[in-house]
PDB file as gemmi writes it, atoms N, CA and C in Angstrom:
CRYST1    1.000    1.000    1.000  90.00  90.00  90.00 P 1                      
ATOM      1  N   UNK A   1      19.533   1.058   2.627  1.00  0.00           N  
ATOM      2  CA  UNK A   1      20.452   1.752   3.519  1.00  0.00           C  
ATOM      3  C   UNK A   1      19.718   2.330   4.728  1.00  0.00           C  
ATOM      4  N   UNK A   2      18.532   3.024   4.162  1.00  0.00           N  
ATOM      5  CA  UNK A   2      17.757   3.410   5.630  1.00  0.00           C  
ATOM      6  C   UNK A   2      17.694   2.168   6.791  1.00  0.00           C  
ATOM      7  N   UNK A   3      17.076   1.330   6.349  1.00  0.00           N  
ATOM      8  CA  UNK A   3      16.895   0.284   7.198  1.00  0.00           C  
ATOM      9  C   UNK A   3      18.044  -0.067   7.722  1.00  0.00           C  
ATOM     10  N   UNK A   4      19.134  -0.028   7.371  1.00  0.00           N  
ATOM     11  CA  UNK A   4      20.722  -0.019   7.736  1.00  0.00           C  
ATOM     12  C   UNK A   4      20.963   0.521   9.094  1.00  0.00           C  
ATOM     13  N   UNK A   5      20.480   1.743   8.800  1.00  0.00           N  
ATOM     14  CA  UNK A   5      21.038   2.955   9.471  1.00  0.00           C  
ATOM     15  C   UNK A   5      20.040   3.026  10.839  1.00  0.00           C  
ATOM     16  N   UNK A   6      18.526   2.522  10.242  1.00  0.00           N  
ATOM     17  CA  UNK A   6      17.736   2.607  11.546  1.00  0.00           C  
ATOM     18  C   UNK A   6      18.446   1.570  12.844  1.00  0.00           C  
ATOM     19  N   UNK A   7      18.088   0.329  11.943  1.00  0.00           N  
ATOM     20  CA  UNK A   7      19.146  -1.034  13.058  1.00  0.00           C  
ATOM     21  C   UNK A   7      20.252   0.035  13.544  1.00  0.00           C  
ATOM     22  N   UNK A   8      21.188   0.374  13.544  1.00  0.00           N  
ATOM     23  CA  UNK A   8      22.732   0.427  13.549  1.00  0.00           C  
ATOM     24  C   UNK A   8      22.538   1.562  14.965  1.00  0.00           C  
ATOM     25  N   UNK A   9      21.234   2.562  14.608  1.00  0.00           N  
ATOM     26  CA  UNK A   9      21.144   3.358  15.737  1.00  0.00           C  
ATOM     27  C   UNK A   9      20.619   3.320  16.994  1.00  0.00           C  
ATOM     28  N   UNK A  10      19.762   2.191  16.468  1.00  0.00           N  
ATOM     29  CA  UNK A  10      18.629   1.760  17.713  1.00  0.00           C  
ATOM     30  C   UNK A  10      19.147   0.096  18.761  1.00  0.00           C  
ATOM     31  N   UNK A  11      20.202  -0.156  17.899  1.00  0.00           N  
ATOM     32  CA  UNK A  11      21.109  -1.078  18.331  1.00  0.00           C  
ATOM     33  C   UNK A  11      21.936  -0.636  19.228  1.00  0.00           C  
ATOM     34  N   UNK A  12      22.380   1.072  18.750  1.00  0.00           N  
ATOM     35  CA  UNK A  12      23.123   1.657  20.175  1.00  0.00           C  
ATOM     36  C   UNK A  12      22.551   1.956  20.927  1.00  0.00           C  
ATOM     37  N   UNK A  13      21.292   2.326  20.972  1.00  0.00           N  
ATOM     38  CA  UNK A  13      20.489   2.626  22.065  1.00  0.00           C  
ATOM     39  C   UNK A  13      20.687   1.177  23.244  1.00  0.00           C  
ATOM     40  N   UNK A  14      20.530   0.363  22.604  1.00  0.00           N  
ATOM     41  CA  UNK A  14      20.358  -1.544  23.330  1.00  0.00           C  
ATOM     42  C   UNK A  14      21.320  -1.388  23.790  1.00  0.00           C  
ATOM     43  N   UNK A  15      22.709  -1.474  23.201  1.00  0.00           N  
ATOM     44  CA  UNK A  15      24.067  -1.775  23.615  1.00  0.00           C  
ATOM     45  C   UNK A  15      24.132  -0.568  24.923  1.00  0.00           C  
ATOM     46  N   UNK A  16      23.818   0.910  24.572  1.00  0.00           N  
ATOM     47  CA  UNK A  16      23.685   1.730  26.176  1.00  0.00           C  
ATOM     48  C   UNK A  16      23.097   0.997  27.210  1.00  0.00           C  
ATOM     49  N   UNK A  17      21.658   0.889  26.855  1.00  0.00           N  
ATOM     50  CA  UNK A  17      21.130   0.377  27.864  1.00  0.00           C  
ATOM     51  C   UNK A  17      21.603  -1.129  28.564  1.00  0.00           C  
ATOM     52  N   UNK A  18      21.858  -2.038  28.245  1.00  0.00           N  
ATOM     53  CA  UNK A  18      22.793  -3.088  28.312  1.00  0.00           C  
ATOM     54  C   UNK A  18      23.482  -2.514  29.532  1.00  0.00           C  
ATOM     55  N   UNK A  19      24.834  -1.802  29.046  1.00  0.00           N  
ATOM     56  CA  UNK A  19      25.582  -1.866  29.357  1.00  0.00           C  
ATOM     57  C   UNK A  19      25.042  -1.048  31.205  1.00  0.00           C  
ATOM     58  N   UNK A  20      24.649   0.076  30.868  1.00  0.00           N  
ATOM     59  CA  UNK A  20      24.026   0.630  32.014  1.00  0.00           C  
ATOM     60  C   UNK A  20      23.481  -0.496  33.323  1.00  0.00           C  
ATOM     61  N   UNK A  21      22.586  -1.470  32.609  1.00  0.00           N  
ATOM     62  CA  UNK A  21      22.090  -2.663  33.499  1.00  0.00           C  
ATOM     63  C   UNK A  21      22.978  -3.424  33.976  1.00  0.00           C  
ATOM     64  N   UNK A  22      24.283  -3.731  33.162  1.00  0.00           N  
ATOM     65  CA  UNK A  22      25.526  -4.959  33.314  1.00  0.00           C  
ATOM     66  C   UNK A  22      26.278  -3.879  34.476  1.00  0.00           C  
ATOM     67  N   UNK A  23      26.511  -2.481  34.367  1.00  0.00           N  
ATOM     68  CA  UNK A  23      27.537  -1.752  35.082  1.00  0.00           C  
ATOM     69  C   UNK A  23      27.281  -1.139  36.368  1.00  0.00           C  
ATOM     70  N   UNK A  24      25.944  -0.166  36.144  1.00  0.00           N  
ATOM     71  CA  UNK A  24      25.453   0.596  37.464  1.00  0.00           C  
ATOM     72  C   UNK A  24      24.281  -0.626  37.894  1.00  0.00           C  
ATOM     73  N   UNK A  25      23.939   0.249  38.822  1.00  0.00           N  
ATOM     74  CA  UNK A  25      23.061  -0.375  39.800  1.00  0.00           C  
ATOM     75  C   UNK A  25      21.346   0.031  39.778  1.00  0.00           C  
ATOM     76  N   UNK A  26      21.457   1.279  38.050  1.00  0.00           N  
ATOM     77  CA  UNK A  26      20.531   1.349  38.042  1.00  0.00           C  
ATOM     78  C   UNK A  26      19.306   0.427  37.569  1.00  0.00           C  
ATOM     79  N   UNK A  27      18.031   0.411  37.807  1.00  0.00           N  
ATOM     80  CA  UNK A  27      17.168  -0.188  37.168  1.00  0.00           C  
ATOM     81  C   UNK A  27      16.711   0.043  35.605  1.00  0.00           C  
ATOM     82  N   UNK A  28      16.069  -1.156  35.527  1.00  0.00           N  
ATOM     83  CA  UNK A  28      15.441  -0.803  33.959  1.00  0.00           C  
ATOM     84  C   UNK A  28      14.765   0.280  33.980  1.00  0.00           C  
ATOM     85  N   UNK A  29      13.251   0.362  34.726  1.00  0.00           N  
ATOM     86  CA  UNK A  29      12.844   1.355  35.269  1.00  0.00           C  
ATOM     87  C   UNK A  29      13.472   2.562  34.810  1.00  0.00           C  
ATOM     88  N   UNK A  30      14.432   2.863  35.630  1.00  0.00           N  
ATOM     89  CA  UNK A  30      15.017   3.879  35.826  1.00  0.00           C  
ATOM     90  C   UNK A  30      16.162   4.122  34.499  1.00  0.00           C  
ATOM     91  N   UNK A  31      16.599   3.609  33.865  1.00  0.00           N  
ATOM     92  CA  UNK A  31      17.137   3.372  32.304  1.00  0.00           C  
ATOM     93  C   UNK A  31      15.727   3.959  31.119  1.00  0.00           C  
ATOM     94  N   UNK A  32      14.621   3.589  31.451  1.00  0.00           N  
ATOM     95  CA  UNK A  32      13.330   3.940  30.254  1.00  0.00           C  
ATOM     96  C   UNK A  32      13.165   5.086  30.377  1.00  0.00           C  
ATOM     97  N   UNK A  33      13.173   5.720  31.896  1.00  0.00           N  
ATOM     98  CA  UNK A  33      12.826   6.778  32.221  1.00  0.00           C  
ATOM     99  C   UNK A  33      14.070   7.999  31.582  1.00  0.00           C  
ATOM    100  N   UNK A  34      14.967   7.550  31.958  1.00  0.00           N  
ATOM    101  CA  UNK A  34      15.987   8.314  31.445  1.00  0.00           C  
ATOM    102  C   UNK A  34      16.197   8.060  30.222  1.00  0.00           C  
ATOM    103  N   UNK A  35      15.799   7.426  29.150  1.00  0.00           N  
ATOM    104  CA  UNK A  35      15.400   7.809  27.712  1.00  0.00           C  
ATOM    105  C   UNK A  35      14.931   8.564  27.267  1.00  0.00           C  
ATOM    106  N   UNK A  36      13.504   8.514  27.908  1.00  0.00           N  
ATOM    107  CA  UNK A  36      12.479   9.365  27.411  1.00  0.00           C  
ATOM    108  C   UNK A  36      13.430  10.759  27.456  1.00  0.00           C  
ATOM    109  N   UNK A  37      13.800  10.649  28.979  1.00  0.00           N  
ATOM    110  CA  UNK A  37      14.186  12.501  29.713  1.00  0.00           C  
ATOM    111  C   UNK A  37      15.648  12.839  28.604  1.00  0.00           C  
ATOM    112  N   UNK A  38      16.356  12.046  28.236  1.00  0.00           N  
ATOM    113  CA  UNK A  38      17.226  12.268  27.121  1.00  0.00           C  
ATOM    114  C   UNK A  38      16.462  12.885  26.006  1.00  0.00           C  
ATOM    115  N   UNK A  39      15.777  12.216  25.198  1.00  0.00           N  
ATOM    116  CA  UNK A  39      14.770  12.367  24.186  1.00  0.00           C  
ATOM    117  C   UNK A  39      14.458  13.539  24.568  1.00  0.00           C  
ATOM    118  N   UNK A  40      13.646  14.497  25.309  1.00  0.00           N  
ATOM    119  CA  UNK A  40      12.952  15.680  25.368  1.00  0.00           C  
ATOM    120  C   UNK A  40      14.603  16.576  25.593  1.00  0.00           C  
ATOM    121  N   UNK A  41      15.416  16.414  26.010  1.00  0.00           N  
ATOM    122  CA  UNK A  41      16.707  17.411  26.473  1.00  0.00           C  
ATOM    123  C   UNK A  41      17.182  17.398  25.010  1.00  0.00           C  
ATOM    124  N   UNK A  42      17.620  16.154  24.417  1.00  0.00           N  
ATOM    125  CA  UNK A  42      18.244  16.565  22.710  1.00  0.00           C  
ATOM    126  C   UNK A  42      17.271  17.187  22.296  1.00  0.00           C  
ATOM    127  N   UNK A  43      15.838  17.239  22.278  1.00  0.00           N  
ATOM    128  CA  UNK A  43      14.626  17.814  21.093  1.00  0.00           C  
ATOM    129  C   UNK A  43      15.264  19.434  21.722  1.00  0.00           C  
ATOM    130  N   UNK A  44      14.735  19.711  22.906  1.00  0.00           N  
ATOM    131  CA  UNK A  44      15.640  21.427  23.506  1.00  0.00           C  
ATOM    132  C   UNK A  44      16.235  21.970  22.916  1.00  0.00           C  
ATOM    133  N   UNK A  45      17.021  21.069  22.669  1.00  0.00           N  
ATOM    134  CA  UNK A  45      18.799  21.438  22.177  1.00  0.00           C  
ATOM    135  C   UNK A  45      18.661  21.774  21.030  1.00  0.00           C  
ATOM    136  N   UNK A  46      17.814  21.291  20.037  1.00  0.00           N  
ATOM    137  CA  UNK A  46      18.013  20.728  18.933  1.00  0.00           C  
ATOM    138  C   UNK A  46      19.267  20.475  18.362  1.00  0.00           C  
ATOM    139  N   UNK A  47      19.359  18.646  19.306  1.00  0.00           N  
ATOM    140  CA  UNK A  47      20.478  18.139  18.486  1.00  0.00           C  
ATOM    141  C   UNK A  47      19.339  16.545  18.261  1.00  0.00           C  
ATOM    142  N   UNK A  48      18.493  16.879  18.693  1.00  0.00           N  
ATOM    143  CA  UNK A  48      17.822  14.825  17.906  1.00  0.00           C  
ATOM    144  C   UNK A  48      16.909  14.928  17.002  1.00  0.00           C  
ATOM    145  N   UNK A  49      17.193  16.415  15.843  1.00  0.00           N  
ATOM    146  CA  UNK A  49      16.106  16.252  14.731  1.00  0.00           C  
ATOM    147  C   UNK A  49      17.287  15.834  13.943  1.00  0.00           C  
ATOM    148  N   UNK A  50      18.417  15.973  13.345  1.00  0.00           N  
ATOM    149  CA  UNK A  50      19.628  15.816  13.010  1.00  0.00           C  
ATOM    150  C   UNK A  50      19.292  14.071  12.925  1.00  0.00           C  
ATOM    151  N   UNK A  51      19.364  13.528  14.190  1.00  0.00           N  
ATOM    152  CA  UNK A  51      18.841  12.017  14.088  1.00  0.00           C  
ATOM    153  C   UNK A  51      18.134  11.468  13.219  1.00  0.00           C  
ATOM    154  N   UNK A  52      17.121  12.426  14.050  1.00  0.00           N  
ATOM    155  CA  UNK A  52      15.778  11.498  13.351  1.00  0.00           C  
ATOM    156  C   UNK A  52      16.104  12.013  11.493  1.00  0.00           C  
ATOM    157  N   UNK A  53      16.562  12.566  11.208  1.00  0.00           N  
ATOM    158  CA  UNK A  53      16.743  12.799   9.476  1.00  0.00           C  
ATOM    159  C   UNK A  53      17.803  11.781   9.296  1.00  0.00           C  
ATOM    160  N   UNK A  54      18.822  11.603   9.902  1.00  0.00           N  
ATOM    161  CA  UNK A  54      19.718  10.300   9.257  1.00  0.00           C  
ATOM    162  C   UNK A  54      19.275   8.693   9.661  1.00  0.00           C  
ATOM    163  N   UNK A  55      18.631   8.782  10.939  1.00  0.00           N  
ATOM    164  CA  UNK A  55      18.517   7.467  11.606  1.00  0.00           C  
ATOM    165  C   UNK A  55      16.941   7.292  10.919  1.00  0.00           C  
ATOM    166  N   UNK A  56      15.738   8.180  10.831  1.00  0.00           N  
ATOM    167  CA  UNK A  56      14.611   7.751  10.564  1.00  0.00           C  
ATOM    168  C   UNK A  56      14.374   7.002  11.861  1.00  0.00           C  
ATOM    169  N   UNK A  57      12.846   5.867  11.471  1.00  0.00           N  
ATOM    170  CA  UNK A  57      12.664   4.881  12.399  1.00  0.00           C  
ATOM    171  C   UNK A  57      13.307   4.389  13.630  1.00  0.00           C  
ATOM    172  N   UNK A  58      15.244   4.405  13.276  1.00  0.00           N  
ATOM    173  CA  UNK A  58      15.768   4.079  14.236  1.00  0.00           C  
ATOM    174  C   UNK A  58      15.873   5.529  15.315  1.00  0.00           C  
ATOM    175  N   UNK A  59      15.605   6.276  15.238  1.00  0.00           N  
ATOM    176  CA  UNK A  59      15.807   7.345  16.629  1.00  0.00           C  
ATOM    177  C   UNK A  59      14.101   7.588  16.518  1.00  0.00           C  
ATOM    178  N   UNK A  60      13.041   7.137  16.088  1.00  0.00           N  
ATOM    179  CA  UNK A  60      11.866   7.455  16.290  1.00  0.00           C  
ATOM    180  C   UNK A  60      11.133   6.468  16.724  1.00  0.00           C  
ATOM    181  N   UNK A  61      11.303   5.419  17.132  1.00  0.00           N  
ATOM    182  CA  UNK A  61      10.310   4.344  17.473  1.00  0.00           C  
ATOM    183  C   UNK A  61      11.146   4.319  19.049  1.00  0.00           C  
ATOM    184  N   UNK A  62      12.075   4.466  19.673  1.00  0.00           N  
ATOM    185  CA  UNK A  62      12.774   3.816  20.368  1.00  0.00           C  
ATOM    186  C   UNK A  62      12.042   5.239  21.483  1.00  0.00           C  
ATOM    187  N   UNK A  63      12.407   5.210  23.046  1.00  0.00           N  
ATOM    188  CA  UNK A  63      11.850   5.594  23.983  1.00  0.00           C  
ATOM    189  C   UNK A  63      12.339   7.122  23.683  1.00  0.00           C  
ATOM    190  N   UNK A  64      13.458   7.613  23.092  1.00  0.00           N  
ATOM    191  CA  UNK A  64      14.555   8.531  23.128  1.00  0.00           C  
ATOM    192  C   UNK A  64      13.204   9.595  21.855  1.00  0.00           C  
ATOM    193  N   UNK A  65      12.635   8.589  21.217  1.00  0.00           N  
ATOM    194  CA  UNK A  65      11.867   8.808  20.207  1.00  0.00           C  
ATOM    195  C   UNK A  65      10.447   9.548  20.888  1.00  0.00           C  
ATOM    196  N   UNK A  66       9.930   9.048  21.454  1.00  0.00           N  
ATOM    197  CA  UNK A  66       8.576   9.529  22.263  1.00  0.00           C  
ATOM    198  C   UNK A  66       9.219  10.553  23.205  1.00  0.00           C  
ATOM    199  N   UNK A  67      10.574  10.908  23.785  1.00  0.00           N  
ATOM    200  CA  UNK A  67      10.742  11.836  24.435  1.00  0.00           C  
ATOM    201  C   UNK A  67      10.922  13.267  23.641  1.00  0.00           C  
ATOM    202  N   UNK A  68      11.085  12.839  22.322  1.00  0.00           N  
ATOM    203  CA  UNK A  68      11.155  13.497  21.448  1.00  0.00           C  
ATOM    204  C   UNK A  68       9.555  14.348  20.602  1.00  0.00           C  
ATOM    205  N   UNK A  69       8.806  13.116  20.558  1.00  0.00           N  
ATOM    206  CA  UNK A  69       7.413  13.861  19.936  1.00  0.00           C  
ATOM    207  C   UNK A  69       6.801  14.643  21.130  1.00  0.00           C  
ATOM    208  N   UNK A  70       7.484  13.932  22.046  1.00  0.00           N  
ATOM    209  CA  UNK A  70       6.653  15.024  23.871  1.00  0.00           C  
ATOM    210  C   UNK A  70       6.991  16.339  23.541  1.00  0.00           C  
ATOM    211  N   UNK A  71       8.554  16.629  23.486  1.00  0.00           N  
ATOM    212  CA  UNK A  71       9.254  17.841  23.512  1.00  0.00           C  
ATOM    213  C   UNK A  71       8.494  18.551  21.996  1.00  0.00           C  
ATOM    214  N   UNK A  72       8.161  18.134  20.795  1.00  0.00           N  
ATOM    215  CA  UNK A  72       8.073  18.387  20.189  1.00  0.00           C  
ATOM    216  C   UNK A  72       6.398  19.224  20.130  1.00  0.00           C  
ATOM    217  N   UNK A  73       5.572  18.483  20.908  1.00  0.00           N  
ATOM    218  CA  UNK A  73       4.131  18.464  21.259  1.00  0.00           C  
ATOM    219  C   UNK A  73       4.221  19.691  22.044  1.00  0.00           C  
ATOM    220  N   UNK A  74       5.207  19.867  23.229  1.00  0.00           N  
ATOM    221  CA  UNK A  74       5.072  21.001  24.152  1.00  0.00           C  
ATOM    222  C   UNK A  74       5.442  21.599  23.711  1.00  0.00           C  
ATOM    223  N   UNK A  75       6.345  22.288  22.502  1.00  0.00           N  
ATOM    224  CA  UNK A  75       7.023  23.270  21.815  1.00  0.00           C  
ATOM    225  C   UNK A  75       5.866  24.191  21.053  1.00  0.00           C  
ATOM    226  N   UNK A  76       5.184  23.229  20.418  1.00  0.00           N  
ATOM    227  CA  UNK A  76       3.773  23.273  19.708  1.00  0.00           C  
ATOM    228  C   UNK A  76       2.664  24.231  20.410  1.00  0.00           C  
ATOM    229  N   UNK A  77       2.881  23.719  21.192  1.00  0.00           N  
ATOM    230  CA  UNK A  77       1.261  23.244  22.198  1.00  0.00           C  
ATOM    231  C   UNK A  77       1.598  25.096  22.841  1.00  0.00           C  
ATOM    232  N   UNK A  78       2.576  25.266  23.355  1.00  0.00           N  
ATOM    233  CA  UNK A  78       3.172  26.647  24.235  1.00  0.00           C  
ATOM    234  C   UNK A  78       2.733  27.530  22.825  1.00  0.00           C  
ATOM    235  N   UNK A  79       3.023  27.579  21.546  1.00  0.00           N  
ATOM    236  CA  UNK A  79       3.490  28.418  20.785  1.00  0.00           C  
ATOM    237  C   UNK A  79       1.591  28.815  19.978  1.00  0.00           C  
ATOM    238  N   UNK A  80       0.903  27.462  20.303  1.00  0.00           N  
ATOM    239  CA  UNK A  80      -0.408  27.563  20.364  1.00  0.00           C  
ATOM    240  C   UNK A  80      -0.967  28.388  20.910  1.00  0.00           C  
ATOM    241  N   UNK A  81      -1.465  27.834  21.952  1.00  0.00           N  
ATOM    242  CA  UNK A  81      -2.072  28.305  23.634  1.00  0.00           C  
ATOM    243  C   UNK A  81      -1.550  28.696  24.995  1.00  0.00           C  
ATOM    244  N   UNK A  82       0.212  28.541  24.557  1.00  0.00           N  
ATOM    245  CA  UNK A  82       0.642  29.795  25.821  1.00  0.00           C  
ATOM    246  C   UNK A  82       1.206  28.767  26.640  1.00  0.00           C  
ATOM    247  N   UNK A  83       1.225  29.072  28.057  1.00  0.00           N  
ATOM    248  CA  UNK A  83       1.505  28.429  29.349  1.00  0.00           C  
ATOM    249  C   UNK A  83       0.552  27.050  29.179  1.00  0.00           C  
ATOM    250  N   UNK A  84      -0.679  26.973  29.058  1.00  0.00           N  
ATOM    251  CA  UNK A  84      -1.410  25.967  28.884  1.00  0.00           C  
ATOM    252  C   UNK A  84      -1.291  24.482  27.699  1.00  0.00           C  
ATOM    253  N   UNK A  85      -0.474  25.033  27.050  1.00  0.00           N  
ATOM    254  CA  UNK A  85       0.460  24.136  25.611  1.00  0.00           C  
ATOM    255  C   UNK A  85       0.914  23.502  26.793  1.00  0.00           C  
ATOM    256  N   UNK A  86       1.657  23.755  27.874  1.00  0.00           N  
ATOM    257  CA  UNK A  86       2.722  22.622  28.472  1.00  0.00           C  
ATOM    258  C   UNK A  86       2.391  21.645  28.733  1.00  0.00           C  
ATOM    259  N   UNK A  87       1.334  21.339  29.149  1.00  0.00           N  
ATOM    260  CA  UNK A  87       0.538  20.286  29.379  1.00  0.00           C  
ATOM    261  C   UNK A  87      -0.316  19.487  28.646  1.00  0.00           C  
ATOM    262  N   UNK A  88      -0.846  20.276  27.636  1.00  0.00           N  
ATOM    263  CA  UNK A  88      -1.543  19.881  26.495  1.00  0.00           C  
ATOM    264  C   UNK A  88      -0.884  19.383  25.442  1.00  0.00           C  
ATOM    265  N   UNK A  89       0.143  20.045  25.205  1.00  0.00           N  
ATOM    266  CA  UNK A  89       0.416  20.109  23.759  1.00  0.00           C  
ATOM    267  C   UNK A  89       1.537  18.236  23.809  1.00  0.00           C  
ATOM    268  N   UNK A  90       1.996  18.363  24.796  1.00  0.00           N  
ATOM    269  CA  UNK A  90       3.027  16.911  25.011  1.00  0.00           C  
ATOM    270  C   UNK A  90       1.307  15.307  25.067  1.00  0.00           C  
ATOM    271  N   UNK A  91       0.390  15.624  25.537  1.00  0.00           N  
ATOM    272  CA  UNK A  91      -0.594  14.629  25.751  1.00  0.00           C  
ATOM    273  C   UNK A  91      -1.214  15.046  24.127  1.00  0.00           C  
ATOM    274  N   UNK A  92      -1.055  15.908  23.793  1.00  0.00           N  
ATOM    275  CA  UNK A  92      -1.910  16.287  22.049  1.00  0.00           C  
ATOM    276  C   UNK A  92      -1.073  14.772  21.371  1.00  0.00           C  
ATOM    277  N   UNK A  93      -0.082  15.079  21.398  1.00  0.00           N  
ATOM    278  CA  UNK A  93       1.311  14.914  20.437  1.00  0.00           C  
ATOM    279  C   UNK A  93       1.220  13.610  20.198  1.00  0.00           C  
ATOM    280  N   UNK A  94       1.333  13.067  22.060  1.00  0.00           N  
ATOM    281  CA  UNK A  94       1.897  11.499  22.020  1.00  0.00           C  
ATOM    282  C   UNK A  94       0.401  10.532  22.429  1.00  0.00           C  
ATOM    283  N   UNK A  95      -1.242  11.551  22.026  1.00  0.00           N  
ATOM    284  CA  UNK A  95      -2.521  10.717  22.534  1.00  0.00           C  
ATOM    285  C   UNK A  95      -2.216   9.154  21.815  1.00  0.00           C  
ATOM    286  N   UNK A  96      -1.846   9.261  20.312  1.00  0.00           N  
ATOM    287  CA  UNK A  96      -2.296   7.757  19.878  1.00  0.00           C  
ATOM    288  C   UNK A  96      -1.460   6.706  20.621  1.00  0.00           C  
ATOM    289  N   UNK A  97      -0.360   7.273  20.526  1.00  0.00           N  
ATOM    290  CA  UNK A  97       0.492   6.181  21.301  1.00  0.00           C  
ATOM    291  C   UNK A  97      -0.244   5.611  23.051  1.00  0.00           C  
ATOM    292  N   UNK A  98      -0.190   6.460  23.639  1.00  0.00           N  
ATOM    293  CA  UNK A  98      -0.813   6.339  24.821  1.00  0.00           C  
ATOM    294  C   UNK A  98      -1.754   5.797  25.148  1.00  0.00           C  
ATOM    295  N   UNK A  99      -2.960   6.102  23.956  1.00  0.00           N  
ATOM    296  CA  UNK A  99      -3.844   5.069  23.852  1.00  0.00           C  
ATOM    297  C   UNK A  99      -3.742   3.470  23.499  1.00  0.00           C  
ATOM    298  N   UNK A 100      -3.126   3.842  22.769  1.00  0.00           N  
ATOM    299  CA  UNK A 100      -2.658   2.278  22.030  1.00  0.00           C  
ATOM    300  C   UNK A 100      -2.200   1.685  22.790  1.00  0.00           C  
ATOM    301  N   UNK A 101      -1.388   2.179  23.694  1.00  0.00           N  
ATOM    302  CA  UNK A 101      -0.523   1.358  25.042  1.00  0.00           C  
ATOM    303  C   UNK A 101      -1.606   0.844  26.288  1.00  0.00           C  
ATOM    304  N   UNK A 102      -2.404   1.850  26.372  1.00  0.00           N  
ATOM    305  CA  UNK A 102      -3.655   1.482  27.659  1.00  0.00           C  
ATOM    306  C   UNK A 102      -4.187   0.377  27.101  1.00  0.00           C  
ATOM    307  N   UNK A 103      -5.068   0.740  25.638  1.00  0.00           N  
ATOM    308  CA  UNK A 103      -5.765  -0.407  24.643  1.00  0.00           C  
ATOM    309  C   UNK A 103      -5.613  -1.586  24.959  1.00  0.00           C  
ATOM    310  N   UNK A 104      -4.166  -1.881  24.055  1.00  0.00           N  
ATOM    311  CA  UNK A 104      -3.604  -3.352  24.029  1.00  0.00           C  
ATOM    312  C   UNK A 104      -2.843  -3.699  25.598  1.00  0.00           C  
ATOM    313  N   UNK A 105      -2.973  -2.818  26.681  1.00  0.00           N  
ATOM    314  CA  UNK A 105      -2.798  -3.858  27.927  1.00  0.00           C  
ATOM    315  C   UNK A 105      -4.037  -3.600  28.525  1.00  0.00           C  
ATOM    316  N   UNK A 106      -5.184  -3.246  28.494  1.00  0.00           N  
ATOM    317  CA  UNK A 106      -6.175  -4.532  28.490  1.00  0.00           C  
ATOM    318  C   UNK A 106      -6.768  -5.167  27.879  1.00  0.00           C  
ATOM    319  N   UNK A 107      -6.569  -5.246  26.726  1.00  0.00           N  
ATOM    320  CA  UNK A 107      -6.626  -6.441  25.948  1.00  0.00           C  
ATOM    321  C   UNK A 107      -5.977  -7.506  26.509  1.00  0.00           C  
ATOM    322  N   UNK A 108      -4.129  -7.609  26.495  1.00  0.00           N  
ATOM    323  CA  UNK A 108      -3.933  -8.524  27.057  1.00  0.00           C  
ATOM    324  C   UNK A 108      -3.871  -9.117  27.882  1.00  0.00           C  
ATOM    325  N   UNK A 109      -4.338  -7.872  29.348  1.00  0.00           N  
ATOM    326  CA  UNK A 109      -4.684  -8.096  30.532  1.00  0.00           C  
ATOM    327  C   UNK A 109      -6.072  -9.511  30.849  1.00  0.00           C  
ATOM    328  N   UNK A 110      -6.564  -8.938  29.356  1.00  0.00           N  
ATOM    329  CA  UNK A 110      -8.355  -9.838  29.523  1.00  0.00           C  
ATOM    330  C   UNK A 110      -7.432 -11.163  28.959  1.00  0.00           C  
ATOM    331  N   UNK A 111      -6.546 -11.215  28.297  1.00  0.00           N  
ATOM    332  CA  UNK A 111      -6.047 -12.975  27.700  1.00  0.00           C  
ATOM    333  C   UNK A 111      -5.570 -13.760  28.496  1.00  0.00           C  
ATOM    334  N   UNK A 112      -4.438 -12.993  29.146  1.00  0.00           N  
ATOM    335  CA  UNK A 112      -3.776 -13.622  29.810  1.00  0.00           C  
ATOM    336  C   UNK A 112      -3.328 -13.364  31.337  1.00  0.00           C  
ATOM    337  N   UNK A 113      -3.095 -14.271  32.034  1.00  0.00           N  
ATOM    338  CA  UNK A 113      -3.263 -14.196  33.610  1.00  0.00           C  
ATOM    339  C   UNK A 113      -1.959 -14.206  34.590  1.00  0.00           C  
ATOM    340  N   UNK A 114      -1.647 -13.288  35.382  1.00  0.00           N  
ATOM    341  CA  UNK A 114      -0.002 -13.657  35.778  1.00  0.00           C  
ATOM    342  C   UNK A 114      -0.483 -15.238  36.610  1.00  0.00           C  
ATOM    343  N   UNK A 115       0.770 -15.550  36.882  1.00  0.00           N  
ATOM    344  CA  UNK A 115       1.081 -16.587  38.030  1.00  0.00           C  
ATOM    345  C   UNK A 115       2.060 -16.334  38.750  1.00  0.00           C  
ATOM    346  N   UNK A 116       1.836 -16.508  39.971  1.00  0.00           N  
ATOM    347  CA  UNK A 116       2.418 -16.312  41.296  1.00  0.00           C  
ATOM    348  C   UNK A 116       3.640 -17.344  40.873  1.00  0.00           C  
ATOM    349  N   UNK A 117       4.843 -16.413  41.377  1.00  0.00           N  
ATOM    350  CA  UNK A 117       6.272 -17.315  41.268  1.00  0.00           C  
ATOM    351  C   UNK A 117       6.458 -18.477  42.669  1.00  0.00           C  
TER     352      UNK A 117                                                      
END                                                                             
């Protein structure tokens, strides 16, 4: 059922974004970005821990998800070290990911080569 429930949520995330790309004029770009910035406004609120306890995986892997361990990191990070958490505590939170993302694009930067359209 978890696995159910993760698909079913992170599928609406797709079907938003979709639809956003098929309707407005915004960009993808500009669709990721406004995930994330969703993700940190529900963590605020606290209305996307509620999620992440029914959805699991599906509200935690997805962009809405990392806007979420940010918010969660700076909540931390402030309640740590003060004014200085704001900055820290969101780069504490989300280092592995970040790394992992630099990592493996140059890795695949070194494999593979664009071509001019």
């Amino acid at each position: 059922m978890n696995y159910l429930l993760a698909f079913v949520f992170g599928g609406f995330l797709c079907v938003i974004a979709q639809l956003l790309i098929d309707f407005t004029k915004l960009t993808p770009a500009r669709i990721l970005v406004s995930y994330v910035v969703a993700g940190v406004i529900l963590t605020f609120l606290g209305l996307y821990q509620p999620l992440v306890d029914l959805f699991g995986a599906g509200a935690t892997v997805p962009l809405t998800g990392f806007g979420n361990a940010l918010a969660k990191g700076v909540m931390k990070g402030i309640s740590e070290k003060g004014f200085l958490g704001v900055i820290s505590g969101g780069m504490t939170a989300c280092a592995a990911g970040i790394s992992a993302a630099i990592f493996f694009g140059l890795i695949f930067s070194l494999i593979f080569s664009p071509k001019e359209k």
